[in-house]
Structure formats: C-alpha cells, structure tokens
C-alpha positions in Angstrom: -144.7 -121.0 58.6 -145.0 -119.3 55.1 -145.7 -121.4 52.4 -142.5 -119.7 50.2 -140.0 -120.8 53.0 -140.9 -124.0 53.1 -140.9 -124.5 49.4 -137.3 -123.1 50.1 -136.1 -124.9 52.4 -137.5 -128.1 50.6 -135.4 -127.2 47.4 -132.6 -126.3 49.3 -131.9 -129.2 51.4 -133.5 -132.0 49.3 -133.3 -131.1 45.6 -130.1 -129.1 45.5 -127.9 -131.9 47.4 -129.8 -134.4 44.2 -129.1 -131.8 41.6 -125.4 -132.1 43.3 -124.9 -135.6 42.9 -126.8 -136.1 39.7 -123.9 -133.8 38.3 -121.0 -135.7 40.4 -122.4 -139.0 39.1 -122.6 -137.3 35.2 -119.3 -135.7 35.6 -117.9 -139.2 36.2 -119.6 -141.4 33.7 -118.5 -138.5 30.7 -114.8 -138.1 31.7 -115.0 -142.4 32.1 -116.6 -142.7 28.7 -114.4 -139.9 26.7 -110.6 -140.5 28.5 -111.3 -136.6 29.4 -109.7 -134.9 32.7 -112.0 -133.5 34.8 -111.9 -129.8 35.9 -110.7 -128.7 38.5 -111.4 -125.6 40.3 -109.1 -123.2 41.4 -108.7 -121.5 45.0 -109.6 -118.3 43.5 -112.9 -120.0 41.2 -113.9 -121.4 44.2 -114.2 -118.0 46.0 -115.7 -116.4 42.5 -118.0 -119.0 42.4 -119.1 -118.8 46.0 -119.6 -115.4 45.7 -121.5 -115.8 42.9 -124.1 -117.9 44.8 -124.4 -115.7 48.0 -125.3 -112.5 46.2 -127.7 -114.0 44.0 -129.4 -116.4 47.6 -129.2 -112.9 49.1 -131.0 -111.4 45.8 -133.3 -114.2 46.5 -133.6 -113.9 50.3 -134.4 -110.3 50.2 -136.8 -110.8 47.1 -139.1 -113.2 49.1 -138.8 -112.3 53.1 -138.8 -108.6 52.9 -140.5 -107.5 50.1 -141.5 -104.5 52.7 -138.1 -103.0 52.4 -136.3 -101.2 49.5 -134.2 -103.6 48.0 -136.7 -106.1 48.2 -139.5 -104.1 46.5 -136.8 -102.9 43.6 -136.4 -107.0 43.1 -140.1 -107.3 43.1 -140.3 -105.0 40.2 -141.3 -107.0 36.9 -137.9 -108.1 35.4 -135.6 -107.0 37.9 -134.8 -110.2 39.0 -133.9 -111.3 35.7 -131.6 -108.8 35.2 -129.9 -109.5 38.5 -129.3 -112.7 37.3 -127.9 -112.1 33.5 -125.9 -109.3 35.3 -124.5 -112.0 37.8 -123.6 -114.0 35.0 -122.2 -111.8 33.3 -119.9 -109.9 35.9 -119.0 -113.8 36.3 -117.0 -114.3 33.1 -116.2 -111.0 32.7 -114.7 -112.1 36.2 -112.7 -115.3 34.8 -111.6 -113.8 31.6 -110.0 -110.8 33.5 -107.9 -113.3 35.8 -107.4 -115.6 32.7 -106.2 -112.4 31.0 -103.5 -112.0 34.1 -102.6 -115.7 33.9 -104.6 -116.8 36.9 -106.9 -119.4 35.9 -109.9 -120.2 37.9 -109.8 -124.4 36.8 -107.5 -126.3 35.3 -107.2 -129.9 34.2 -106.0 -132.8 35.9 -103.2 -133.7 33.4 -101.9 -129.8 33.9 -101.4 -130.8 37.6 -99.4 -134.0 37.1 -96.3 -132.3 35.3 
C-alpha cells in the first residue's frame, strides 16, 4: 500500500475523531466556565459545512491518488492547492453572510431556541 494513503487513513480515522473530541471536550469546559450558550448549527450550516469538507477531501483525493489525470496535475501545480483552500474559505462566508443577509442563519444559540 502507498505510503501517502496510509498516512491518510491514519489521520483520518485516529487523529481527526481526537481532534473531534478535544474540541467537544473544549467546547464544554468554555461555555461551563463563561455561562455562554453553545452554538448551534443550522440544517442548512450543516449541509454548507459538509459541503465544505467533501470538495476540499475530493481536492485532496484527487491531489494525491491521481496526480496522472488533469485535475490532479493542476492541484499539483506549486500553490494551487492553497488557493483552493483560501477560495473554499472564502466562498464559505461569503456563503453564510448571503443567507444571514436573507435571514436564514446557519447557527444560532441555545437561549434563541428556548423562547
């Protein structure tokens, strides 16, 4: 098995489910210290953010199993992948301020749901 996949799959079975509850676990202990509500996502964040993740694993995917075909050359290319990512990020808020603009939010706060 290549080398790169199984660094992979290590980071995304061990260290990304640690990285998950490291921010669960933080999340708690600030909103416990502070008296702040947590955040809340959305139905429509959730799907933003989801999609969010898949292009940029498929941006990933592509990058380092099939470097052999187009796309995957073009994110080869010195600082392409970069820009994928600061352009992810930015259609991302751009994203959540147009729906905060039409009044959909994509979180709110606890204390918004209990009225």
């Amino acid at each position: 098995m290549d080398p790169v996949a199984i660094y992979m799959l290590v980071v995304i079975f061990v260290v990304g489910p640690l990285l998950a509850a490291a921010y669960i676990w933080l999340d708690r202990r600030i909103s416990r210290r502070t008296g702040a509500d947590r955040v809340r996502l959305t139905p429509i964040g959730s799907i933003v953010l989801i999609a969010f993740v898949v292009v940029l694993g498929v941006a990933v995917v592509f990058r380092q199993f099939y470097p052999g075909s187009e796309v995957g050359a073009w994110l080869r290319a010195d600082g392409v992948m970069t820009g994928v990512v600061v352009g992810c990020v930015l259609v991302l808020f751009a994203i959540e301020a147009f729906l905060r603009w039409l009044g959909k939010p994509t979180a709110t706060n606890k204390s918004e749901q209990d009225v």
